[in-house]
VOBA-1610 file (N, C-alpha, C; in pm, whole numbers, padded with zeros to 5 digits, always signed):
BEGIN
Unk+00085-00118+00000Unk+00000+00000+00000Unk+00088+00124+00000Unk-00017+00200-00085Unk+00120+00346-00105Unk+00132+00426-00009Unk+00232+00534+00072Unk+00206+00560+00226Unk+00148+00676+00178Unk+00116+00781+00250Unk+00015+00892+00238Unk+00094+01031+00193Unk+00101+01065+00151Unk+00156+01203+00136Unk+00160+01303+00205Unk+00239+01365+00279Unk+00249+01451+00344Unk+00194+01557+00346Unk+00077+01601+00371Unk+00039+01742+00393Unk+00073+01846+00282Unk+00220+01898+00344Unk+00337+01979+00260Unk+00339+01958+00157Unk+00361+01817+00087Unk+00420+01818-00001Unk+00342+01799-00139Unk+00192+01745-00109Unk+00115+01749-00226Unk-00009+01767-00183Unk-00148+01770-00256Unk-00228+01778-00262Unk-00349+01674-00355Unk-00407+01596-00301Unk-00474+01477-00374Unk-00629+01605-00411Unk-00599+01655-00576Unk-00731+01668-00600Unk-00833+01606-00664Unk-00961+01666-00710Unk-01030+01531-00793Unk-01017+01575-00951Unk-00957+01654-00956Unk-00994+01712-01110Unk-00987+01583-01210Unk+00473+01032-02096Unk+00465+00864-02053Unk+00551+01122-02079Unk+00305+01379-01874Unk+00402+01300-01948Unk+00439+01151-01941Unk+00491+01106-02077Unk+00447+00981-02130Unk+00544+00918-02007Unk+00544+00757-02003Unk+00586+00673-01897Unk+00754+00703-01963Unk+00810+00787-01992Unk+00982+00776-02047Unk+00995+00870-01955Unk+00882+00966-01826Unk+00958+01033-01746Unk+01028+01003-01667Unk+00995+00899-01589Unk+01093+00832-01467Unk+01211+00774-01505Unk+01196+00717-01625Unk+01357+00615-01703Unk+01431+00750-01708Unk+01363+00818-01747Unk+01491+00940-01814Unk+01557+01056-01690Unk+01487+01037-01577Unk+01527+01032-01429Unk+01629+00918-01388Unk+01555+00857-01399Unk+01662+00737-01285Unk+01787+00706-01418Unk+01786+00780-01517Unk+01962+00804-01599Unk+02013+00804-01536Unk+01980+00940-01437Unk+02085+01030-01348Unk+02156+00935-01277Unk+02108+00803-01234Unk+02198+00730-01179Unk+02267+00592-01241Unk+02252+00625-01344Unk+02323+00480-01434Unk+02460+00566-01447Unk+02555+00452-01479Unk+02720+00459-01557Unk+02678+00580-01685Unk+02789+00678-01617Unk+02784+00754-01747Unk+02845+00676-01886Unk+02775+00764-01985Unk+02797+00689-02107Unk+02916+00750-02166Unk+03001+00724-02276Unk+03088+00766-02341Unk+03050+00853-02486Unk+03059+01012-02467Unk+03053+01081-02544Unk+03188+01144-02602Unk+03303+01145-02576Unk+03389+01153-02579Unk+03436+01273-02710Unk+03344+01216-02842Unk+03397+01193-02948Unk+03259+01320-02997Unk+03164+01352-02910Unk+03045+01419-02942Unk+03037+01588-02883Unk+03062+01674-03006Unk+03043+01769-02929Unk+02892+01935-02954Unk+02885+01972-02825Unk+02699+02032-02823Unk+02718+02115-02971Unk+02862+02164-03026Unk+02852+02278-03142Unk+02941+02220-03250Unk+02867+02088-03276Unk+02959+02016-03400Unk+02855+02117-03514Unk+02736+02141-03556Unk+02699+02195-03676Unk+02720+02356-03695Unk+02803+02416-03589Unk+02809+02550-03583Unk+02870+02603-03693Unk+02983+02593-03741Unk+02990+02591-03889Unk+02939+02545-04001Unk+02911+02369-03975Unk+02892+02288-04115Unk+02742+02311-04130Unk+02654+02346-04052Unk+02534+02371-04111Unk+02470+02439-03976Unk+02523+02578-03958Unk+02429+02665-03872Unk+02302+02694-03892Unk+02224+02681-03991Unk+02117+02690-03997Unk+02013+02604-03976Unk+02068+02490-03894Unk+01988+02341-03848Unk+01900+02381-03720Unk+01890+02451-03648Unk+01839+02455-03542Unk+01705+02533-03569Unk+01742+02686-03679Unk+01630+02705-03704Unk+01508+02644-03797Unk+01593+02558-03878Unk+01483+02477-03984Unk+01434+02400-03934Unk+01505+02346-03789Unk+01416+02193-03732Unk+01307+02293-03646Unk+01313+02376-03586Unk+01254+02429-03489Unk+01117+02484-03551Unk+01138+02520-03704Unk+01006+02575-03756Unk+00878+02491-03769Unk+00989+02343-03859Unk+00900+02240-03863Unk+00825+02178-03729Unk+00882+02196-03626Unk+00845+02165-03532Unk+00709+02221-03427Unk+00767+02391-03416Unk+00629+02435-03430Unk+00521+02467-03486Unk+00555+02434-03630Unk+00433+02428-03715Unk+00328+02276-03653Unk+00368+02201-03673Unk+00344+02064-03621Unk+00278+02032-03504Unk+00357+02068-03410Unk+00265+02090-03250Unk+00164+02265-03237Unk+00138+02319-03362Unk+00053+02435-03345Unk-00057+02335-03404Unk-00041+02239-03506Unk-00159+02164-03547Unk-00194+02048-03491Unk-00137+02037-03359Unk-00154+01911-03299Unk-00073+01911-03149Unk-00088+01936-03058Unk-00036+01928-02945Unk-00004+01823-02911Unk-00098+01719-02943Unk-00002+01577-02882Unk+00101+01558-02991Unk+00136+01619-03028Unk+00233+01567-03136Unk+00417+01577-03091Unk+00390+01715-03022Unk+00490+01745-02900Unk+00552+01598-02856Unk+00446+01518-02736Unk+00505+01403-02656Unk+00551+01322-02763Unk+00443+01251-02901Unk+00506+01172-02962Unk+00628+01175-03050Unk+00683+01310-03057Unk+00810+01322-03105Unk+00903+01273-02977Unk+00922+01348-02849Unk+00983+01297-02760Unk+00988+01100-02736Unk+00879+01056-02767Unk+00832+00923-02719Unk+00939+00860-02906Unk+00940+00918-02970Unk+01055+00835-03089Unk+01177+00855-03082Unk+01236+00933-02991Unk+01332+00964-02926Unk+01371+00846-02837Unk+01265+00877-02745Unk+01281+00718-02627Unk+01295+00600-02742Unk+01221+00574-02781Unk+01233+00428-02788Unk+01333+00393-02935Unk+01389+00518-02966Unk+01453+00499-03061Unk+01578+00480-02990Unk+01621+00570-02876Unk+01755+00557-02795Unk+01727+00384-02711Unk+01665+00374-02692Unk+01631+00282-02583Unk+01653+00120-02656Unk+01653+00129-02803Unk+01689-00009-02834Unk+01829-00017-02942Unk+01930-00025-02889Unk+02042+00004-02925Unk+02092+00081-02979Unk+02042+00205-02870Unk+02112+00380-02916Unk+02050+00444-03037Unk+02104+00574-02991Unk+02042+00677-03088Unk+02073+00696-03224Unk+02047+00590-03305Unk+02090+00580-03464Unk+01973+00586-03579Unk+01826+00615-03520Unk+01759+00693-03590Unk+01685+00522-03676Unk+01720+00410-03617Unk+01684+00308-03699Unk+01511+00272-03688Unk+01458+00363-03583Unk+01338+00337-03561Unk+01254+00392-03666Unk+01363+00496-03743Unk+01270+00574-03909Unk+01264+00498-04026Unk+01362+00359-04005Unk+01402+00282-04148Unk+01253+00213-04141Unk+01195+00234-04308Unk+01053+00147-04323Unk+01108+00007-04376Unk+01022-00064-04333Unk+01046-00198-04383Unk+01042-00217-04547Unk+01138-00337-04556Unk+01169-00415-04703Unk+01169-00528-04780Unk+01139-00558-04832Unk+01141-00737-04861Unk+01263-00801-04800Unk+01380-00711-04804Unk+01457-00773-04750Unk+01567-00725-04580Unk+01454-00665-04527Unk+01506-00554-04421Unk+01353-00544-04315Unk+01376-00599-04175Unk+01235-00600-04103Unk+01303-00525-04019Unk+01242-00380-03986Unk+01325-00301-03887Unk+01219-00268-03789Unk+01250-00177-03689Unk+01219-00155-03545Unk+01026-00088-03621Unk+01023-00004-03687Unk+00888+00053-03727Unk+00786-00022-03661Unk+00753-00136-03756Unk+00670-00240-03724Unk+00666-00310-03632Unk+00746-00349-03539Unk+00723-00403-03403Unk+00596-00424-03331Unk+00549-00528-03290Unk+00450-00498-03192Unk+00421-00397-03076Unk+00540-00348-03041Unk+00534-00230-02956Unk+00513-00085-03030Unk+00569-00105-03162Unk+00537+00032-03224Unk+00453+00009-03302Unk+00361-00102-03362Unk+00288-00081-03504Unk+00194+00008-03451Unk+00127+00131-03493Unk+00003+00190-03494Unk+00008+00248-03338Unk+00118+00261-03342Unk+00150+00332-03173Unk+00248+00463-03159Unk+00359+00439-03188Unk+00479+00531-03241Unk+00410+00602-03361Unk+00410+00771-03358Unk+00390+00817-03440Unk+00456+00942-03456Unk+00450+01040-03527Unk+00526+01185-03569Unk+00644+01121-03679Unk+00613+01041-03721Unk+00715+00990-03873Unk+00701+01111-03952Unk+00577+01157-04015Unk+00602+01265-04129Unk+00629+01371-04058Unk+00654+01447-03940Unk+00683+01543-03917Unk+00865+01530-03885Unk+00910+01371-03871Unk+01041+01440-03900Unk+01094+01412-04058Unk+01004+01340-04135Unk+01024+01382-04283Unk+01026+01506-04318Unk+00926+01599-04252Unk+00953+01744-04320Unk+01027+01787-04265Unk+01081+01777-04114Unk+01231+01813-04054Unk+01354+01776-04135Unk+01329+01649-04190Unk+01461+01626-04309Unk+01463+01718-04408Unk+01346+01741-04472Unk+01346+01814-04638Unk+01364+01935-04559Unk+01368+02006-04417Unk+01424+02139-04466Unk+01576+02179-04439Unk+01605+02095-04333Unk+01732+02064-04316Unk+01838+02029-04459Unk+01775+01944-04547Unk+01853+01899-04630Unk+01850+02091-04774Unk+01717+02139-04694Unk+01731+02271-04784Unk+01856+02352-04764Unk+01892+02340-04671Unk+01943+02443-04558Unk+02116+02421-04610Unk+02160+02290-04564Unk+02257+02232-04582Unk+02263+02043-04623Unk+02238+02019-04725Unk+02213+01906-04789Unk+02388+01837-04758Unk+02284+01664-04714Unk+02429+01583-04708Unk+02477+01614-04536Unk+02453+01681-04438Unk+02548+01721-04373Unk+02481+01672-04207Unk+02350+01694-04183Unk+02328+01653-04092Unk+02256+01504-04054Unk+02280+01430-04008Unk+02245+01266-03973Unk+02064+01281-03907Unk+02020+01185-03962Unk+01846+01150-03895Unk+01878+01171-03792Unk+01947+01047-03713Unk+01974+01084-03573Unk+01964+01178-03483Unk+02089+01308-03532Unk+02055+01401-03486Unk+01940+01500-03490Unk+01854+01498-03636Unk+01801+01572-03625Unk+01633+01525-03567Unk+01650+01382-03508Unk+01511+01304-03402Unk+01564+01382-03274Unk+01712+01370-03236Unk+01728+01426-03095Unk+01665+01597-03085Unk+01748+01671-03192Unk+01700+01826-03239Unk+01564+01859-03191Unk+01447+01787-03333Unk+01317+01763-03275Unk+01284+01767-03188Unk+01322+01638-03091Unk+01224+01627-02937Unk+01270+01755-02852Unk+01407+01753-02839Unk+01453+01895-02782Unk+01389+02022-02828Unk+01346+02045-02946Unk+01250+02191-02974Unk+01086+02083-02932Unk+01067+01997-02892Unk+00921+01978-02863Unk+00899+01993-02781Unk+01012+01962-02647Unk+00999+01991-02519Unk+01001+02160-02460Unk+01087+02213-02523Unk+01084+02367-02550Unk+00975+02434-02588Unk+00886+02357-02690Unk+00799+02493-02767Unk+00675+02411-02660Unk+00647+02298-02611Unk+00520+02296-02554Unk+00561+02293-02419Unk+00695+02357-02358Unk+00721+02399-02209Unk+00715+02225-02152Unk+00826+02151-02246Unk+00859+01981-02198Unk+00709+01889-02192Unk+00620+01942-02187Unk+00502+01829-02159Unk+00547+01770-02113Unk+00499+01760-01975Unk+00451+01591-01875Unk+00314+01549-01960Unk+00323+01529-02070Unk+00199+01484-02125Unk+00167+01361-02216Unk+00131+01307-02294Unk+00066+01192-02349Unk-00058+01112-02339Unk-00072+01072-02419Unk-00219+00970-02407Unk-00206+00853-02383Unk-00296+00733-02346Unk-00253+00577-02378Unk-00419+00550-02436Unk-00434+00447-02508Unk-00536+00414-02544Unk-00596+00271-02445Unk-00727+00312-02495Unk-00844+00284-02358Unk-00758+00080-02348Unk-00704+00008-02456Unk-00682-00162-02450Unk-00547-00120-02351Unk-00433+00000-02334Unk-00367+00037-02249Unk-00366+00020-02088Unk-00549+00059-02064Unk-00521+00107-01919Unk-00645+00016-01848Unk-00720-00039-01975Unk-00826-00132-01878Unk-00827-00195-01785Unk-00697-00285-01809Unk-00713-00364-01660Unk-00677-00270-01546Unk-00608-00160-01571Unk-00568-00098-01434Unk-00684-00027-01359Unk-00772+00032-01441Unk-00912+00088-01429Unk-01011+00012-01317Unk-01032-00103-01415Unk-01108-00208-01373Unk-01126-00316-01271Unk-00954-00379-01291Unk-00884-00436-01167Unk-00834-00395-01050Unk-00754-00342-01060Unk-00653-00273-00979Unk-00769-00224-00874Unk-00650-00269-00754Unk-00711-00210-00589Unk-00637-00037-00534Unk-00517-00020-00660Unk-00416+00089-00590Unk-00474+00195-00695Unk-00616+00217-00727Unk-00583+00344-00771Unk-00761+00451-00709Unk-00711+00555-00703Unk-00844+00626-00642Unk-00980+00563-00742Unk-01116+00565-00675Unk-01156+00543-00687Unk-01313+00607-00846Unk-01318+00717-00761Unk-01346+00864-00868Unk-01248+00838-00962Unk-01128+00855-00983Unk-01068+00866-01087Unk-01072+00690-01183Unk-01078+00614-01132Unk-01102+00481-01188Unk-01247+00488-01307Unk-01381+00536-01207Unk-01468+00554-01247Unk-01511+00648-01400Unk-01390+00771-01401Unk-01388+00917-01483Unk-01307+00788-01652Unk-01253+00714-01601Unk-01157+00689-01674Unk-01280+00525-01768Unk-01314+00489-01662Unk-01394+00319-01747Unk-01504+00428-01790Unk-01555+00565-01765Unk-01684+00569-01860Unk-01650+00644-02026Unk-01510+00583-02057Unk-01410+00626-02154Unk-01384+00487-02219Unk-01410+00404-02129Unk-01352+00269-02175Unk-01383+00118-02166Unk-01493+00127-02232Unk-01555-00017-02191Unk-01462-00167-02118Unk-01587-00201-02088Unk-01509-00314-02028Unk-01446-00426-02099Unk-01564-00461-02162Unk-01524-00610-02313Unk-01413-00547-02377Unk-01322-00628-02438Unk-01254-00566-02532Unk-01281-00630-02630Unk-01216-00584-02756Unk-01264-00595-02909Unk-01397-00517-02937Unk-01400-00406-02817Unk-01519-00324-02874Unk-01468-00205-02915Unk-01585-00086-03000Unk-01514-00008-03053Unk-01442+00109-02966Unk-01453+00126-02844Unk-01376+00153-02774Unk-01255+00135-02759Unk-01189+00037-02799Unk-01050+00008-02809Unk-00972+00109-02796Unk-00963+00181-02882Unk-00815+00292-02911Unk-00884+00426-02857Unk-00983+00431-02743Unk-01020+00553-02717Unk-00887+00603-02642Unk-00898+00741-02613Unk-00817+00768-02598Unk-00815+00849-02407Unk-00723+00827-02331Unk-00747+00917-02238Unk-00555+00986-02178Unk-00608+01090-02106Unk-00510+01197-02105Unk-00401+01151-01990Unk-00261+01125-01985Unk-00182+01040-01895Unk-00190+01174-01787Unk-00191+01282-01792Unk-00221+01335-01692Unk-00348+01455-01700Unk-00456+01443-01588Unk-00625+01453-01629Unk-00589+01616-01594Unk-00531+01691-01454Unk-00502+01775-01514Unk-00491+01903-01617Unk-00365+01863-01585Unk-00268+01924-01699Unk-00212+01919-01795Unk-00293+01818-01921Unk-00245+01758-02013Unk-00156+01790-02130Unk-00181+01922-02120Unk-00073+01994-02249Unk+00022+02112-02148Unk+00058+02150-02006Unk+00145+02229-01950Unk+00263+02137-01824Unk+00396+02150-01895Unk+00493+02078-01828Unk+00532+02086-01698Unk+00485+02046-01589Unk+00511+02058-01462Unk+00530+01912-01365Unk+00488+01915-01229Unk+00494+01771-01203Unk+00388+01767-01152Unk+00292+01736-01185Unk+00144+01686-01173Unk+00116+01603-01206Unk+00228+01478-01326Unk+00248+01363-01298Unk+00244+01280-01197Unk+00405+01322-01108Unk+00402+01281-00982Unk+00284+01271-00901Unk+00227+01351-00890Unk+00149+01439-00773Unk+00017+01340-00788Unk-00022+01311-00924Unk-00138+01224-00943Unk-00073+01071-00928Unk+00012+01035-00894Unk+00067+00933-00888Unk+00076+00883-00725Unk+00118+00962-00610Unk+00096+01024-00492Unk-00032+01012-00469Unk-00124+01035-00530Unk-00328+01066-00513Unk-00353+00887-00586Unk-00292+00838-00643Unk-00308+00717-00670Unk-00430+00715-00820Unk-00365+00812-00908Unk-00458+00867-01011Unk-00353+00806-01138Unk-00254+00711-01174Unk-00193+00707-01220Unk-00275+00654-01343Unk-00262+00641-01476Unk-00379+00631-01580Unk-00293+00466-01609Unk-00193+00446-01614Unk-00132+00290-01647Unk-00078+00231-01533Unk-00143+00078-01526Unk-00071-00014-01389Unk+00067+00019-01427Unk+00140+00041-01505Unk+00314+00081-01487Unk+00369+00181-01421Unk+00279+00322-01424Unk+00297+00422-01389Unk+00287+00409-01225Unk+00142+00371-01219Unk+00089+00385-01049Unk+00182+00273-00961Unk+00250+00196-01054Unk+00344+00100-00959Unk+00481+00182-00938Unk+00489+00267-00980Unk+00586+00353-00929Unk+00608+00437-00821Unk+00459+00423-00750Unk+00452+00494-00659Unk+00347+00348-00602Unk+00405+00258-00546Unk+00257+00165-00493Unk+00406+00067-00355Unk+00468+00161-00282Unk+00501+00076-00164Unk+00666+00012-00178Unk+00727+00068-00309Unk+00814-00003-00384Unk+00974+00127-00384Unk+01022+00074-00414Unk+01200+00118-00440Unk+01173+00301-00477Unk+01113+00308-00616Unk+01090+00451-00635Unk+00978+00525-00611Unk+00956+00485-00456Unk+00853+00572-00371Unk+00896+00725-00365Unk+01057+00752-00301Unk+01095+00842-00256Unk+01075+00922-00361Unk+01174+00845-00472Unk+01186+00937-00559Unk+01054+01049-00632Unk+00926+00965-00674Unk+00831+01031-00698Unk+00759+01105-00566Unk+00765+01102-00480Unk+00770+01215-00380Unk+00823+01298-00351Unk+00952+01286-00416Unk+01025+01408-00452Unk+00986+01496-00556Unk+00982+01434-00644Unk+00947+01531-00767Unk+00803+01569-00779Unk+00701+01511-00675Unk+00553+01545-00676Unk+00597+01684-00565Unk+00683+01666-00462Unk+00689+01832-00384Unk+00801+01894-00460Unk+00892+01876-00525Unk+00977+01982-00599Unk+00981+01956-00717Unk+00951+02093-00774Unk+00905+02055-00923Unk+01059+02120-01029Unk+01113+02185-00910Unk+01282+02205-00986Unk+01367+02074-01012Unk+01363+02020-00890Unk+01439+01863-00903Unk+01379+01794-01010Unk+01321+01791-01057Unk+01236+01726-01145Unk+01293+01797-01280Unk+01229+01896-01298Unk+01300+01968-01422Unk+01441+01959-01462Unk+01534+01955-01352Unk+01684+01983-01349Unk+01689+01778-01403Unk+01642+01721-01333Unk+01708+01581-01372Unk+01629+01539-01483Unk+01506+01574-01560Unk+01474+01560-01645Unk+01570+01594-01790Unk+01599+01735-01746Unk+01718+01767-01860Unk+01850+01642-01919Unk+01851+01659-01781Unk+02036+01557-01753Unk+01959+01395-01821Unk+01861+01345-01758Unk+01838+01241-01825Unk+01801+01255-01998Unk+01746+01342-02032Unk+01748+01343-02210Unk+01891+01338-02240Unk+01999+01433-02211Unk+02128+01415-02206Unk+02173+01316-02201Unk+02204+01211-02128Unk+02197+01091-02090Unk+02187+00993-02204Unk+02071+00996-02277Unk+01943+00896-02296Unk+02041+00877-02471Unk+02032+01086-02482Unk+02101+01147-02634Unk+02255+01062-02635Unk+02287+01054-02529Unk+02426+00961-02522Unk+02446+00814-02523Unk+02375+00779-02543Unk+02336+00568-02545Unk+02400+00564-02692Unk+02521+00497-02682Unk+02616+00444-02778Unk+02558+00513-02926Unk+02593+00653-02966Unk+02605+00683-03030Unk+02681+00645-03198Unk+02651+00693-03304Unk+02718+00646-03432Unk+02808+00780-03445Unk+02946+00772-03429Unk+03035+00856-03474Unk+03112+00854-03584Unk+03174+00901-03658Unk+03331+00953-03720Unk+03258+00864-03854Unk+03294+00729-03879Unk+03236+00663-04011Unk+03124+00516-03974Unk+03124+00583-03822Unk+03005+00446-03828Unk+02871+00434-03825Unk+02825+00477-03994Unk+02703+00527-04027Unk+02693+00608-04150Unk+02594+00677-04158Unk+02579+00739-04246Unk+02460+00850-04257Unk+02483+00989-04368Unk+02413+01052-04325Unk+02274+01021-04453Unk+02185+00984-04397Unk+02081+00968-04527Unk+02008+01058-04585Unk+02006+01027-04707Unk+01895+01109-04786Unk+01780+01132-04731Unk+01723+01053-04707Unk+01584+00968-04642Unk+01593+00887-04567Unk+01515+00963-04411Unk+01585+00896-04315Unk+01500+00745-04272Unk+01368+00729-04386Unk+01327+00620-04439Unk+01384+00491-04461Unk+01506+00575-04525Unk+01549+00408-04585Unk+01706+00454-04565Unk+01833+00346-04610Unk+01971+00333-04602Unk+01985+00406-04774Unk+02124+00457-04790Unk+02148+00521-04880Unk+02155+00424-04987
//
């Protein structure tokens, strides 16, 4: 059972950000990685004009779509997260090439693909040949977190959170209720992919009201609310549900972190046309 929250430090009201907030926290305490070879002003000459072409596309994109913000960050995660940041999560499949896209974890889940296609075509306007997919997925999420003030935000769809709704003994009760009249019970109904807000909130302003609903036992996925349910990273999300600087400050350092998972340097790789496919 989760212990109670202190008075001070939060407030249970009734009113992954996606589940990659806590991983990209608890960085802060893994083996630093080896960047050695990586530095913050490698395009400052070879193509200074990368920051503003990714940044346009970017807020054009999240002005027509706010969730679009998290799911750029969320191809980031899971693009770093399965053997580093090499951008292989953009390669489409081939008769003779089955890559990360299609996965059961990403089919029809992972999305913002065409918005870093048009991040490529302006980049490649700008300075053609010069900057790597890679970098310009990390670029992206970094202006997504910036232009929508980081979102603690995302959705999960209603086949996501049912059993936690439905089953589950650790989560408030009102909020269980707000959430199944979103999401039927049977599945294979058309409810399936409804959609509900990972934090009810504050769904599009970056703060820690994650935490805080996590603390109130409002967590929208059994993954999330087990983060706070009696276990190892109790403290920690009680920390960042009463300080919302600590939170911000190690949020940074963990994208940092995350941007550093065995990187492709010097000739091991390539910069693509299309960050679709191999040259």
């Amino acid at each position: 059972m989760a212990p109670a929250a202190p008075a001070s430090a939060t407030k249970c009201s009734s009113g992954i950000v996606i589940s990659v907030l806590l991983p990209l926290a608890l960085l802060m305490a893994a083996a630093g990685t080896s960047s050695a070879q990586l530095s913050t002003g490698f395009y400052s000459s070879s193509c200074p004009g990368v920051y503003d072409a990714v940044k346009s596309v970017v807020q054009s994109a999240v002005a027509s779509e706010q969730r679009m913000g998290a799911s750029i960050v969320r191809l980031f995660f899971h693009d770093c997260f399965v053997q580093g940041c090499d951008a292989s999560l953009l390669l489409d499949d081939t008769p003779s090439f089955q890559g990360e896209k299609m996965a059961n974890p990403n089919n029809g889940s992972v999305r913002g693909f065409e918005v870093i296609d048009a991040v490529k075509s302006a980049v490649e306007k700008v300075c053609p040949g010069v900057v790597s997919c890679a970098d310009i997925l990390a670029i992206a999420a970094r202006d997504s977190v910036v232009i929508v003030r980081a979102h603690t935000i995302g959705q999960a769809r209603c086949t996501n959170f049912r059993a936690h709704v439905y089953n589950d003994t650790n989560i408030d009760g009102s909020f269980a209720r707000t959430r199944q009249s979103g999401c039927p019970r049977s599945s294979g109904s058309s409810g399936d992919n409804n959609l509900a807000p990972l934090d009810l909130q504050t769904p599009t302003v970056f703060e820690n009201n994650y935490y805080k609903n996590l603390v109130c036992k409002k967590g929208l996925l059994h993954s999330d609310q087990e983060l706070f349910n009696g276990g190892a990273t109790d403290a920690l999300v009680q920390s960042y549900a009463s300080g919302q600087s600590e939170f911000f400050s190690d949020f940074v350092t963990g994208m940092v972190k995350m941007g550093d998972i065995t990187p492709l340097t010097g000739s091991g790789g390539q910069i693509r046309k299309n960050c679709r496919r191999v040259n």
